[in-house]
NUNU-443631 format. One line per field, with one value per residue (C-alpha): residue number from 1; x negated, y negated, z negated. Coordinates in Angstrom, 1 decimal. Example, Ala and Ser with C-alpha at 12.3 -4.5 7.8 and 13.67 -1.06 7.14 Angstrom:
BEGIN
num <- c(1,2)
east <- c(-12.3,-13.7)
north <- c(4.5,1.1)
up <- c(-7.8,-7.1)
***
This chain:
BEGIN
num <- c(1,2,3,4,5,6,7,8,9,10,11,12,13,14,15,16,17,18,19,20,21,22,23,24,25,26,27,28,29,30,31,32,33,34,35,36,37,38,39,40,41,42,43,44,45,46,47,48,49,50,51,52,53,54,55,56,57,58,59,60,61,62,63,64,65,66,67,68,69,70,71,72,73,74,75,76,77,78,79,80,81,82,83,84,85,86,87,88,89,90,91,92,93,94,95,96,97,98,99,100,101,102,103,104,105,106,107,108,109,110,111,112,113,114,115,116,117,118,119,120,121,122,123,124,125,126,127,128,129,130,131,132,133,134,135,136,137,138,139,140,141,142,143,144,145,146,147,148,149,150,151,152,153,154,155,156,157,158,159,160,161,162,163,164,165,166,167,168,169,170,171,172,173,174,175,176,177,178,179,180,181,182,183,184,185,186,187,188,189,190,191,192,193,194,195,196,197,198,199,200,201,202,203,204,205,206,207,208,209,210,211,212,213,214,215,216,217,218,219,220,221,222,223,224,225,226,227,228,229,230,231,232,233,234,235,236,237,238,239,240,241,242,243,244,245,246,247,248,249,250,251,252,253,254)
east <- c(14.2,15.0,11.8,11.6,8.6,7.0,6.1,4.2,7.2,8.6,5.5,5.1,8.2,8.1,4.8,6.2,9.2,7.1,4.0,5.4,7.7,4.9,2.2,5.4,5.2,1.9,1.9,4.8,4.3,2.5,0.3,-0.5,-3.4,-0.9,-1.3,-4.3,-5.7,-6.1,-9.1,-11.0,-9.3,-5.6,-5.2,-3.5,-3.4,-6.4,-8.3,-7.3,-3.4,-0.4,3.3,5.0,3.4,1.6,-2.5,-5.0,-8.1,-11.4,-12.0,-9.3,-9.9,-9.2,-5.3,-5.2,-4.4,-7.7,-9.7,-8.6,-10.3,-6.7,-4.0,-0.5,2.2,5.3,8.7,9.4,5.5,5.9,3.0,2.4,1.8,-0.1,-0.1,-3.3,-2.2,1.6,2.6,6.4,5.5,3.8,6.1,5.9,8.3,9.7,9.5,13.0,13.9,14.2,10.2,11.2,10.1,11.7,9.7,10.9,11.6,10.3,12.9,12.6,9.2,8.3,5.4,6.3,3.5,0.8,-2.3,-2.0,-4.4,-2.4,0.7,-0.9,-1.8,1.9,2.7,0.4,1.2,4.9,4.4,1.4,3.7,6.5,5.4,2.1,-1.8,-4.0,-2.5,-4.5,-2.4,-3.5,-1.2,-1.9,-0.3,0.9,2.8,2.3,5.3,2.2,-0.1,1.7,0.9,2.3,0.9,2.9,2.7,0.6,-0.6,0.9,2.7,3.5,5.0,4.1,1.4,-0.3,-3.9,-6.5,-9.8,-11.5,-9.0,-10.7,-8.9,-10.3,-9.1,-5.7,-5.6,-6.1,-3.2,-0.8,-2.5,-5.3,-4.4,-2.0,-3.1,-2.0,-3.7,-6.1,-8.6,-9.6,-6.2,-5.8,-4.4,-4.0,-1.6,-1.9,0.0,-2.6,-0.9,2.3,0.9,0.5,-2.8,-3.4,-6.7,-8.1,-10.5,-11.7,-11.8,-14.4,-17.4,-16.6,-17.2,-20.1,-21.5,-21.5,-19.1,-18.2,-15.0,-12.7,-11.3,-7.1,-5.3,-1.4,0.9,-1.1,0.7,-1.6,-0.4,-1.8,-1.1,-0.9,-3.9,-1.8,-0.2,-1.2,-0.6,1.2,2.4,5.8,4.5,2.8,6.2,8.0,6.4,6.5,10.2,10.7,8.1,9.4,12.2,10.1,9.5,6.1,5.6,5.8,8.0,6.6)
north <- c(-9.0,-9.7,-10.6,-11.1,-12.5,-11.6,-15.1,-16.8,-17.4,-14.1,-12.4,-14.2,-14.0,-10.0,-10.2,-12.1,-9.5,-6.4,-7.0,-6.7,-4.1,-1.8,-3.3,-1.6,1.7,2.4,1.9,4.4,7.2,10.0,8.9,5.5,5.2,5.6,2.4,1.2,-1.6,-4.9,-5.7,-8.9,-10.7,-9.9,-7.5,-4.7,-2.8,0.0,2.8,5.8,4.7,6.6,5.8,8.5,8.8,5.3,5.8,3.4,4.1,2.4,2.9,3.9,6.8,6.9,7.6,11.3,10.3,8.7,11.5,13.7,11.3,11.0,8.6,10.7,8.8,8.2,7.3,3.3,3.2,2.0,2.9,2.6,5.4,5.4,8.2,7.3,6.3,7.0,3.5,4.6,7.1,4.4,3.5,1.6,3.5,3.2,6.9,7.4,8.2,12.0,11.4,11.6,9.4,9.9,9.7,9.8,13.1,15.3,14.0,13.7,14.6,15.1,12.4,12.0,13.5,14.4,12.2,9.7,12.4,15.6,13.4,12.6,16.3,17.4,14.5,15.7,19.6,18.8,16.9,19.2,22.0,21.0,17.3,16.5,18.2,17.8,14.8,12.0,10.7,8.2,7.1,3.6,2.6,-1.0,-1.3,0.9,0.7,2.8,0.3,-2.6,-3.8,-5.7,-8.8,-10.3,-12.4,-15.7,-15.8,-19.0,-16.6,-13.3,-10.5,-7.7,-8.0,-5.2,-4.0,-2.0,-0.2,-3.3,-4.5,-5.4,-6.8,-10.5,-10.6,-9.4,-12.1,-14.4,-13.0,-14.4,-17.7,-17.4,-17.3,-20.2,-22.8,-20.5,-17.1,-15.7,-13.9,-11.6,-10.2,-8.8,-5.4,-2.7,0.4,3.0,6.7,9.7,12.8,12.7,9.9,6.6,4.9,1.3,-0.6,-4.0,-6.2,-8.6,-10.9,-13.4,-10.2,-9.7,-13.6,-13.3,-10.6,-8.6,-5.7,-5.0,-5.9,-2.8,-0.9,-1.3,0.9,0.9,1.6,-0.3,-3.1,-5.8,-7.8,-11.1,-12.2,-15.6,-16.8,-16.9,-13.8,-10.5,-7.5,-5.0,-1.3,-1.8,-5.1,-3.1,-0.7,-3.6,-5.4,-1.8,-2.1,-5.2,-4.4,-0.8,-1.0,-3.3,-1.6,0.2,0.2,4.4,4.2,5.5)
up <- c(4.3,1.0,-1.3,-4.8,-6.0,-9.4,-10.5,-13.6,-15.6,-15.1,-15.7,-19.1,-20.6,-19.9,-21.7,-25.0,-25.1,-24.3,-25.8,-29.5,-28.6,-27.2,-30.7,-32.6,-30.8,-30.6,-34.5,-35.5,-32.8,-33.5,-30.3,-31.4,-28.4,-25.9,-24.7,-26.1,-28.4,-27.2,-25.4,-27.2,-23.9,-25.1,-22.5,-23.8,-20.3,-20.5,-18.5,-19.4,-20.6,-18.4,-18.4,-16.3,-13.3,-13.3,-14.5,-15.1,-13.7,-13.1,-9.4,-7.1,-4.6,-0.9,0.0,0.9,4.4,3.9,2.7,5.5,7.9,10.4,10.2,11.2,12.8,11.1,11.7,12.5,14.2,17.4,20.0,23.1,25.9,29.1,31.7,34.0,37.2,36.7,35.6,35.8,33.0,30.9,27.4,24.2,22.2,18.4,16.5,15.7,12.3,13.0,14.1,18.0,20.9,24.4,26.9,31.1,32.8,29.6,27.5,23.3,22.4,18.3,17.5,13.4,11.8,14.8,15.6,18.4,20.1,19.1,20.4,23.9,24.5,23.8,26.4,29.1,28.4,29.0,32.3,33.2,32.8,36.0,36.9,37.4,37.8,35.3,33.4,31.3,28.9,26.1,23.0,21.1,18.0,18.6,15.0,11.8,9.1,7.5,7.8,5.4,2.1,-0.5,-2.1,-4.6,-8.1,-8.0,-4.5,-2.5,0.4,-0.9,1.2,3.3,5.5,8.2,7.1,9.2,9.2,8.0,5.3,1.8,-0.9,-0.5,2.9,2.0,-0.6,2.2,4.3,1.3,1.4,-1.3,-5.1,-6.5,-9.2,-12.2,-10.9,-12.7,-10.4,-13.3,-13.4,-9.3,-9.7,-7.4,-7.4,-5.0,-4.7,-5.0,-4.5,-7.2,-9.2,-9.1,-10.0,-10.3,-11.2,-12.2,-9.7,-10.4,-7.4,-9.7,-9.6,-6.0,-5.3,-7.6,-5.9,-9.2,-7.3,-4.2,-2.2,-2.7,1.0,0.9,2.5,3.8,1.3,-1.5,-3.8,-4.9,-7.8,-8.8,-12.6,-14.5,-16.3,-19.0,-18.9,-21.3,-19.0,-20.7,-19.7,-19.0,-16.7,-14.2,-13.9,-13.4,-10.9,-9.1,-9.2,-7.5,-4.8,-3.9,-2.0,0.3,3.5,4.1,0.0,-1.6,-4.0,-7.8)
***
């Protein structure tokens, strides 16, 4: 896997060339609080400011997946299936890229999609149906290509890292090896696709350690990006840290 990482340097020379071209814009267009006025910190980066489908907001929802309470299975996942007391049935199987899984006797069976509950009745109504009486079928999900994030910018081991029910965003910082000696902990954001758009938000990992917020849920698919303490955060930045990070597998493209 190729991985490039958004680093301090990078971060602030896009900042010196975008931060005066983006001053100049919002002063001739007929918009000029597009993007904002600098915050007293020099942050130029703003609730309320869009660019395409990127928004800053304050507080990022759930993922709809999320909000619907049920995580689908999804090409790439691999699980695991157990037919009770049939161990020559029993499978860990990759979906295929169609959303398939084969499975003995039954053949391909469509799990892309379905719950791992929806997916084990489908099992056990195929092999109920000519195989066996009253089936109990139970599907796991051993690896989620759902269930990644990315962590990138100036964190000591970025990459892309598996997160579950209990993932926050402190402990996800500590899955890239904490923040590195130029981070600024003020400056963690977080982009995350809701519906057609994606939203992204500033935490501050100094209130949560300060007990002034609380830790923030993540969720697969999220990017977390960790910025310079000498970096000003402009617009354009946040885009461009998207487009290294989105060809990264288990990241939605914006």
């Amino acid at each position: 896997m190729n991985f490039k990482r958004f680093d301090g340097a990078t971060v602030r020379l896009l900042a010196l060339m975008l931060v005066g071209s983006l001053t100049a814009a919002c002063t001739s267009a007929t918009t000029p609080t597009e993007f904002g006025k600098a915050a007293p910190d020099g942050n130029i980066v703003q609730v309320g400011q869009k660019s395409g489908n990127i928004r800053v907001v304050a507080t990022l929802p759930p993922p709809d997946s999320a909000a619907q309470g049920e995580v689908r299975l999804s090409p790439s996942d691999v699980i695991e299936v157990d037919v009770f007391q049939v161990d020559d049935l029993d499978r860990t199987a990759k979906i295929g890229g169609g959303g398939f899984i084969t499975m003995p006797l039954i053949g391909r069976v469509k799990a892309a999609g379905l719950t791992t509950d929806q997916l084990a009745q489908r099992i056990a109504a195929a092999y109920g149906r000519n195989y066996l009486q009253n089936p109990q079928v139970t599907v796991f999900v051993k690896e989620s290509a759902g269930q990644k994030i990315t962590v990138d910018g100036e964190v000591n081991k970025p990459g892309v890292y598996d997160v579950n029910a209990q993932s926050t965003l402190s402990t996800s910082i500590s899955f890239a090896g904490g923040l590195s000696k130029v981070s600024d902990p003020t400056k963690v954001y977080v982009f995350r696709q809701i519906g057609n758009e994606r939203q992204v938000a500033n935490v501050s990992l100094t209130d949560i350690r300060q007990g002034k917020r609380n830790d923030i849920r993540i969720y697969g698919g999220d990017v977390i990006v960790v910025y310079s303490s000498s970096s000003r955060v402009a617009m354009q930045n946040l885009k461009d840290t998207l487009g290294v990070a989105r060809g990264v597998r288990g990241v939605i493209p914006f």
